[in-house]
Structures are given as C-alpha cells and as structure tokens.
C-alpha positions, 0 to 999 in steps of 0.5 A: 776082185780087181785090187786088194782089200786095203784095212788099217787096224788101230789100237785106240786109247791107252789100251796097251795089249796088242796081241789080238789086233796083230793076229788079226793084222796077219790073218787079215794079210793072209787073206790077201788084203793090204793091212796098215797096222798103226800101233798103240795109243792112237787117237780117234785124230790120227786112225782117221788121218791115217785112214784117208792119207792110206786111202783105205776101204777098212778100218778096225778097231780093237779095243779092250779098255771099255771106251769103245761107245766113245772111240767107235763113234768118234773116228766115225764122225771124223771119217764122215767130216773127212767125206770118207763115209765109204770106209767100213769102220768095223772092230773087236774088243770087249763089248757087250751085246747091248753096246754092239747095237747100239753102235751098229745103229750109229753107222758102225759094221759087225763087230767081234768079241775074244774068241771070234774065229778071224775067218769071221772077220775075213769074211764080213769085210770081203762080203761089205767089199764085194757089195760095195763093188757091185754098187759102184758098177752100178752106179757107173 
C-alpha cells in the first residue's frame, strides 16, 4: 500500500449511541488507516459531503435505530450523484440478515452486526482497498 486507507465513519439519524462507531473508529486508526469520525445526527446530505470534501475511499455507517434500508441507500445515491461511485460505502448496527442482502445487492459492501470482531472489518476494507489498487494499475 503506497498511502493509508482514508474512511469516514458516520452516526446517521437520530441514533444517539456512539460507543461502537468509536471503537471501530480507533480500531480502524490502529490498523493504519486515516479515519474522519463525523459524529452524531449526521444526515445522509453531509456524511456524503463529508465524504467527497475528505476525498475519502470508505464510508461506514453504524446504525442501530432501524433506518438503515433508507439511510444505506440514500448516502449511496448521493455518493454516485456526486461521481464518487469508488467509495466503498460499508457499516453495522442492527440489521437483520434479509436486510444485509437486500442492501448488499443495491451497491452496499459487507455489513456487520454487534458483536463482529473489528479484525472483520479491517480486513474486508483492506482486502476492497487492495483490489481496488490492483484494478487501477490495470487499468493504467
């Protein structure tokens, strides 16, 4: 890896529990990545602002107040009005298997539910990054 992987995690909506969005937040700065933690009560508006203005290749959303089917697809569609369609947008919270799939066949990467080691995370974004590298030089 020539650069550090750059993620922004957002707490969407009004869900105002933030513990496991910072351990993620540290677990993921551990790894060596450059994480952008944006806060609470973010709107799909800003995390997708937020993720073009920090030119970030990551996006995470952790959500636990049952609103993920819209929020997931929402900062998706802002991400691609945007061009940003190469920011892996990827998260947790309480989502039920059925709704994992359904959002993973809208666009959404791997999600993950309480209790994932974060070493799960870690390594599907370093495995989307390094693939995602690989294609480029291809392409080049």
């Amino acid at each position: 890896m020539d650069r550090p992987i750059r993620v922004l995690v957002a707490k969407p909506g009004l869900d105002g529990h933030d513990r496991g969005a910072k351990v993620v937040a540290a677990a993921l700065r551990d790894a060596g990545m450059e994480v952008v933690y944006t806060g609470l009560h973010q709107t799909p508006e800003m995390i997708a602002t937020a993720a073009v203005q920090e030119d970030v290749d990551v996006v995470g959303l952790s959500i636990l107040s049952g609103a993920h089917m819209t929020l997931f697809p929402r900062v998706l569609q802002l991400l691609r009005e945007q061009g940003r369609d190469d920011i892996l947008l990827t998260g947790g919270g309480i989502i039920p298997k059925e709704d994992m799939e359904a959002l993973r066949a809208q666009g959404v990467g791997q999600l993950f539910g309480p209790g994932t080691p974060t070493s799960d995370l870690i390594d599907f974004i370093k495995h989307w990054f390094a693939e995602r590298q690989r294609q480029e030089s291809h392409q080049a």
